[in-house]
Structures are given as C-alpha cells and as structure tokens.
N, C-alpha and C positions, 0 to 999 in steps of 0.2 A: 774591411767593410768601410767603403767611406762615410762621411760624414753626412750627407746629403741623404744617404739611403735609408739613417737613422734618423731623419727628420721627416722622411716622403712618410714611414713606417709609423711612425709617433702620429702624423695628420691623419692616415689613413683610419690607425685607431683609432683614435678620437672622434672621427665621422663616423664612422658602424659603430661607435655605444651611444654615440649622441641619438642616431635613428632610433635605435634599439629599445635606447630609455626612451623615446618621445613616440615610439608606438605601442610600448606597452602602456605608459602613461594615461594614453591619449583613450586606448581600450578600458585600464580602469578608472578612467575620468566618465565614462558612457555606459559604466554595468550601470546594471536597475537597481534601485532603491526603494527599500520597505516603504510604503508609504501609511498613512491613516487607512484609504479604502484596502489595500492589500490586508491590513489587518483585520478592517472587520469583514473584510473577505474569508481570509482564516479562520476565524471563529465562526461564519455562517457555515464552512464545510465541519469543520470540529461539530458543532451544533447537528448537524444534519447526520454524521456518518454514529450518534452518538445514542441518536433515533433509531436508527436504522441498526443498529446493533441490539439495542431492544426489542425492535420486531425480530431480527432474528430468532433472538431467546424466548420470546414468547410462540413463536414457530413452533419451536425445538418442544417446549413443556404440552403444547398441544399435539403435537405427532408423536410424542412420547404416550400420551393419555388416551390417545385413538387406537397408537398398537396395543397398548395392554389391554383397552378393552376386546382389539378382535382377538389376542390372546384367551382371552377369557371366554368369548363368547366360540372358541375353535374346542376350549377345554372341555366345554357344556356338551357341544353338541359331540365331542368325542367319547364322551362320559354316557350319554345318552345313547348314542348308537351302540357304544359295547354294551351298556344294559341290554337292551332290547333284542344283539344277538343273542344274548345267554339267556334272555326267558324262550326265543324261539329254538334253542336246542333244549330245552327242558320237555 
C-alpha cells in the first residue's frame, strides 16, 4: 500500500465524520424545546382529560342505576304477569 493512499484514506475519513457529526449536531441543535407555554399547555390537557374522566365515571354510576331499575321494573312486571296467569287457570 503506498503511502499516499494512507493519507487520501485518513482525509477521506475525517471528511465523512466531520459531515456526520455536523449534521447530527446541527439536527440536535434544532429539536424542540419544553418551553413555559408547552408546559402550561400540559397541565391544561392533564386538567381537562382529568375532567373528562369523571364524566365518564359518573356516566358509568348512572347507566349502572338505570339498568337495575329496568331490572327491577322487568322483575315486577314478570312477577305480576305470572300471578295473574295462575289466578286465570284457577
């Protein structure tokens, strides 16, 4: 190998890490950064999704309190019509 070919080689390298690091660099020189409004941004969704998980649950306790009354109100009227067969086979 001559001499020369290990030095084109060595330039070479050192140009493609130089790029390499100076566009990864350069990309995380330019990510985003949390800022104050990003954070009281966060907190307004936390706040809001925090609500809206209480409606859910109160959904829930009230569709829960609806079935058991048609439950009940299905029990009645099941309870009542089998009466009223058995006095009419009497």
């Amino acid at each position: 190998m001559d001499p020369h070919d290990s030095y084109k080689l060595g330039v070479i390298f050192f140009i493609s890490m130089s790029a390499m690091v100076s566009i990864v660099g350069g990309a995380w020189l330019k990510r985003p950064r949390a800022s104050a409004s990003d954070n009281r941004l966060l907190a307004d969704i936390a706040e809001r999704l925090a609500r809206l998980e209480s409606a859910v649950d109160a959904i829930a306790v009230e569709t829960e309190r609806i079935s058991e009354g048609q439950r009940f109100t299905t029990k009645l009227l099941n309870e009542r019509t089998g009466a009223e067969a058995g006095s009419a086979r009497s």
